[in-house]
N, C-alpha and C positions, 0 to 999 in steps of 0.2 A: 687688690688683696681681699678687697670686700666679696668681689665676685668669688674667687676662690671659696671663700666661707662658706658662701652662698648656696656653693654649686656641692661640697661637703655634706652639709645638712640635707640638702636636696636629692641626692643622689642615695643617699644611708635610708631616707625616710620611703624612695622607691623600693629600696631593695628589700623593705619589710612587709611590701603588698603580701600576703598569701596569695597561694594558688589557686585557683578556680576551677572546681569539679562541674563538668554539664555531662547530660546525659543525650545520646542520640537519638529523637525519633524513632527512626528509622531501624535501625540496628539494635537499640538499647546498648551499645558500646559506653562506657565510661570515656571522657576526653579530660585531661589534665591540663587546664591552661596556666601558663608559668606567666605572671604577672609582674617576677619581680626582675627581669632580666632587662636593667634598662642598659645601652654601652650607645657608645660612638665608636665605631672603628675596630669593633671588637674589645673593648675597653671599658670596662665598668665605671657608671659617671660619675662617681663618687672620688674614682681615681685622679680624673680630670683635673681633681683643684691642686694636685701637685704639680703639673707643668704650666696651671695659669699662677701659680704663685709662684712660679720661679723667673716666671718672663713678667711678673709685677714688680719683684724684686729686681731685675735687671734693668727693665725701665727706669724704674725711678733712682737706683744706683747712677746711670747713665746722665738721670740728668740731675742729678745731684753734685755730679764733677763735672758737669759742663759736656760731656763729652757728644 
């Protein structure tokens, strides 16, 4: 459950990077780097701590009745 926390704060505090403006050499093109697009699986991490906290909660459900 603690990881869930964890991964909640961590995943909220990526997603506040700003973008990153650079400029090309070469071309002088603007390039927009998006910094804040952290996912697994396509899956923003932040989201993450709801299925690790569902399968903490099952866990320790499980072994809390022995089962």
């Amino acid at each position: 459950m603690i990881a869930a926390v964890c991964i909640w704060f961590l995943g909220s505090a990526l997603q506040k990077s700003e973008d990153r403006v650079v400029i090309d050499k070469d071309t002088g093109e603007e390039l927009v780097i998006n910094r804040s697009n952290h996912s697994l699986f396509f899956i923003p991490m932040r989201l993450w701590a709801f299925p690790l906290l569902a399968g903490a909660v099952l866990v320790l459900g499980k072994t809390a009745l022995g089962i």
